[in-house]
N, C-alpha and C positions, 0 to 999 in steps of 0.2 A: 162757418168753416174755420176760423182762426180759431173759437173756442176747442174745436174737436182737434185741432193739433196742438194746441196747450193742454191738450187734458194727455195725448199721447208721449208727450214729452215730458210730463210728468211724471207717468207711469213708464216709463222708458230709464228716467233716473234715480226713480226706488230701487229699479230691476238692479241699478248698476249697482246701487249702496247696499244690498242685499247679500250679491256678489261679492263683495269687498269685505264685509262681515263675514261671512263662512269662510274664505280664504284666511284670513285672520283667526278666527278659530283653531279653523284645521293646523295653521302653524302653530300655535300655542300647544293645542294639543301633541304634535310632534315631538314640540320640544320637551315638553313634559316627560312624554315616553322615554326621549331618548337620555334624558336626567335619570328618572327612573333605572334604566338599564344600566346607564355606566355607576351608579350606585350598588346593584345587584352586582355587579362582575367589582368594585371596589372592598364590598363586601365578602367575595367569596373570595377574593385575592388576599384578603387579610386573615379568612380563616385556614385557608389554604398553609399560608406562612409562621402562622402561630402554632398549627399541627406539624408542619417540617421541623421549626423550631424544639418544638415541643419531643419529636419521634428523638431528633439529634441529644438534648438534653438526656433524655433515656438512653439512649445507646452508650453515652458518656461516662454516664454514671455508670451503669452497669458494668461495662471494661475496667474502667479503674479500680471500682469497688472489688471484681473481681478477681486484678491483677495484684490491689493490694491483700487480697486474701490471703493470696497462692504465697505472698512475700513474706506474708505471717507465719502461714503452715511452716516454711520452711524453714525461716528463723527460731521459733518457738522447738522445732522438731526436737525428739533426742539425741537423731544422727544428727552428727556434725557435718558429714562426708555430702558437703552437698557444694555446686560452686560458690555461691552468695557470702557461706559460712566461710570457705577456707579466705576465701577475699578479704573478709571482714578483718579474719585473725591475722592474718599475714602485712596486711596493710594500717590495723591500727592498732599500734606498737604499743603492750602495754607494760608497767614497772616492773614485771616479773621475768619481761624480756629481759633485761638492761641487765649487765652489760652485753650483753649479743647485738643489738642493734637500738639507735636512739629513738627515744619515741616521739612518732610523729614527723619523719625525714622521708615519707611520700605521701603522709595523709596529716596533715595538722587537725588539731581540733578546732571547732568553729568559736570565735571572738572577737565581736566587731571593733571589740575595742582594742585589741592588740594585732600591733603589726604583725603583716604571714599566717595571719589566721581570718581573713576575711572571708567572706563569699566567694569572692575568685579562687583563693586558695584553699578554701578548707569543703565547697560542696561539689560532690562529683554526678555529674550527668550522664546517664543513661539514655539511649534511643534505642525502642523498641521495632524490628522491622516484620513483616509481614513475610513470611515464607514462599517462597511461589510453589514450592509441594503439599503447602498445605492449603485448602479451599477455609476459609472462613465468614462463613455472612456475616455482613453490618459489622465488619472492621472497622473500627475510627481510621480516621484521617491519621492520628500517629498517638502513639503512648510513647510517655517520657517517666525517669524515675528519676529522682533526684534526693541524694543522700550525705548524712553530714551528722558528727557527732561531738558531744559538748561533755569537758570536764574543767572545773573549776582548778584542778592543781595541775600538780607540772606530769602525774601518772594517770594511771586506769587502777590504780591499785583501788580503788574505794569503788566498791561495785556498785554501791547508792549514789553514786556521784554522779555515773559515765550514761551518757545518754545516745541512743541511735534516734535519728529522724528519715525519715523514709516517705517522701513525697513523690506520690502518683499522677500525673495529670494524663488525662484523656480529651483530644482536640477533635472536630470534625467540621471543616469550618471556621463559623465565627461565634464558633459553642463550644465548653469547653468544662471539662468538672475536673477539679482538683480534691484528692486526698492526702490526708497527712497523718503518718501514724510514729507514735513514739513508743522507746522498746529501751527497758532498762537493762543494762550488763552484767550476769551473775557468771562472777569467774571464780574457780573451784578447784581445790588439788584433784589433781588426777589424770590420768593419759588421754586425750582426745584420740577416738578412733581416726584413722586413714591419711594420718597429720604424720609429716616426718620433720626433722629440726629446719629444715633449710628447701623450701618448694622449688624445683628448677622451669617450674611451668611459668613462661613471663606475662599470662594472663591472668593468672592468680596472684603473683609475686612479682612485680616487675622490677623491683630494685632489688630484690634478692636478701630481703630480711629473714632473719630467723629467730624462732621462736623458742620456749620454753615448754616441750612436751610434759613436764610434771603438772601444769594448769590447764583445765579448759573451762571453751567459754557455753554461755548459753544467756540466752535472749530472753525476758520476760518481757510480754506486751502490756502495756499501760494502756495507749488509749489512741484515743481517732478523733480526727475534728475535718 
């Protein structure tokens, strides 16, 4: 009799180690899985954000590129009669003006190295805003223009000398693509169309410079980086 309940009791405690083992398993296995899975969902999070990324970077690019086009077209044009252009003229005052008004008394020209001609003073910022009459998909977050012009002497008389810089950035985010295009100054005898001496419009002229209608100017594009 003793034997036949030592034998049961044996067989009663494999039952239990048996037990203990596939429970053991099956956790293991779980865990596995559930490794597996937050891998699967780390992995699609990351390509998920690298295609967002990536959509933004294009949209970026594209806008800018775009908007520096249009800034090209318009500078390069043969009309003059366009806002960007009379701005240009009226605000940076060249040797041909003088004496009518002193050059560079609302726009200096950019020179890190000389006082009143720093980046605070000499580059102007643009913000570009979104219409609300006009619908446009995949607007960036904001377009910015930033512009600024370099000459080595004290005029604009030397047309090889005078430089326009014209920086575009396009933001959406925490993406963001910048362009930058440079445009050499070809100033020429002759009457600029739709130009009178003295502009009274104080968003083209705001201090009231006047000009030299026997010259005008015209913009050759150099280059893009």
């Amino acid at each position: 009799m003793g034997r036949v309940m030592k034998g049961k009791k044996t067989r009663l405690r494999i039952c239990g180690n048996d037990r203990g083992v596939a429970m053991m398993v099956c956790v293991v296995i779980i865990a596995v899985l559930m490794v597996f899975c937050f891998s699967l969902l780390a992995v699609s999070y990351s390509l998920y954000s690298s295609q967002n990324n990536s959509m933004q970077e294009d949209k970026n690019a594209e806008a800018a590129k775009s908007l520096s086009m249009a800034i090209r077209e318009e500078l390069t044009s043969e009309s003059e009669d366009s806002f960007l252009c009379k701005y240009l003229r009226y605000n940076i005052v060249s040797g041909n003006d003088a004496p009518l008004c002193v050059k560079g008394e609302t726009w200096p020209h950019y020179d890190p190295e000389t006082a009143g001609h720093d980046a605070d003073a000499a580059k102007r910022y643009f913000l570009l805003e979104k219409s609300d009459a006009v619908s446009i998909n995949g607007f960036p977050g904001s377009l910015s223009v930033c512009m600024w012009w370099t000459s080595p002497g004290t005029s604009v008389n030397d047309s090889q000398k005078t430089h326009l810089f014209v920086e575009v950035e396009s933001r959406s985010g925490s993406q963001s693509y910048l362009i930058r295009s440079d445009y050499e100054l070809l100033e020429r005898s002759g009457q600029p169309s739709g130009y009178v001496r003295t502009s009274t419009q104080t968003d083209i002229n705001p201090a009231g410079n006047s000009i030299n209608r026997m010259y005008r100017w015209q913009w050759r594009y150099v280059g893009s980086e």
